[in-house]
N, C-alpha and C positions, 0 to 999 in steps of 0.2 A: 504494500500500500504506500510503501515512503517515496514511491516513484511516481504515484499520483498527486501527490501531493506536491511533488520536484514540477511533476507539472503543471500545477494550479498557482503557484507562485511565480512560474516563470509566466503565465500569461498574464497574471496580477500584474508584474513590473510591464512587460509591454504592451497593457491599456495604461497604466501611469504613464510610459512615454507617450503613447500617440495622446492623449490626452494634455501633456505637459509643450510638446512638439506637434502640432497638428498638419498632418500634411495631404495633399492634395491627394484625391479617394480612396482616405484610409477610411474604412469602416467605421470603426469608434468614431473618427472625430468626427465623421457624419454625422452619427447617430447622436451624438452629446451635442455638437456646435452648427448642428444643424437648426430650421426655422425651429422645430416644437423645442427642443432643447432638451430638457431631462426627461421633458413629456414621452417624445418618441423613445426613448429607453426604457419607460416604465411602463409604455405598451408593447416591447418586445418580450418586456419579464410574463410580462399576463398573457401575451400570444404566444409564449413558448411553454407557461405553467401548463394552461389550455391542452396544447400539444400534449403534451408531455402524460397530463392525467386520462385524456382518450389514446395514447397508446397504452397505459397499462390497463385501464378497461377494459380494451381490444384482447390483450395479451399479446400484442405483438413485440418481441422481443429485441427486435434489432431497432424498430421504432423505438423503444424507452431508452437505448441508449445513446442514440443521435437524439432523441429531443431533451435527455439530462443532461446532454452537453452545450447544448444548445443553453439551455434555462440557466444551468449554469454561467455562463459566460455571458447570457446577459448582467445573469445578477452579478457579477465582479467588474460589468461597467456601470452597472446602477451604483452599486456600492461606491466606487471609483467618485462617479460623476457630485455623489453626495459627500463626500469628503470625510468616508467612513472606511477607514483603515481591515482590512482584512486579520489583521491578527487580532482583532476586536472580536471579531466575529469566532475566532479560534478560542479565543480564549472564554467568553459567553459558552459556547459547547463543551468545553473543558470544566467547567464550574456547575455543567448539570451532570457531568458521571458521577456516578453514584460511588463509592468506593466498593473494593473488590470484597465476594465475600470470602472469609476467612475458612480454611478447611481443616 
């Protein structure tokens, strides 16, 4: 799993750069510094949640995982665009495990 994670940070840092550096038809900085502004990123989160909840409905299997990556990465330019640090978010899930039970 630590190689998921190698790569959810590294996309973290480069929506911080296109975000920080915005260049001509980068994605992100469409999406963030475009006309709606944070608006259109916060209807990617909701058009990819969407997705996401009617593939596993469905059961379709390859579907849940192109649209959790999908959701995901909107949400890490939502997050991004709101000036809400991602190890925020790690550490928030970290403080709801429960501790291990003892055997």
């Amino acid at each position: 799993m630590r190689k998921g994670t190698f790569v959810l940070e590294e996309i973290w840092e480069v929506i911080g750069d296109r975000l920080a550096r915005p260049a001509p038809g980068s994605y992100v900085g469409g999406l963030v510094h475009g006309e709606k502004g944070i608006d259109r990123v916060l209807e990617k989160v909701g058009e990819e949640a969407t997705e996401f909840v009617l593939a596993v409905k469905n059961g379709e299997k390859g579907r849940i995982v192109e649209e959790a990556a999908d959701l995901q990465f909107h949400l890490l330019v939502a997050l991004r665009a709101a000036g809400v640090e991602l190890e925020l978010v790690m550490e928030e899930l970290a403080s709801r495990r429960k501790p291990p039970l003892s055997r």
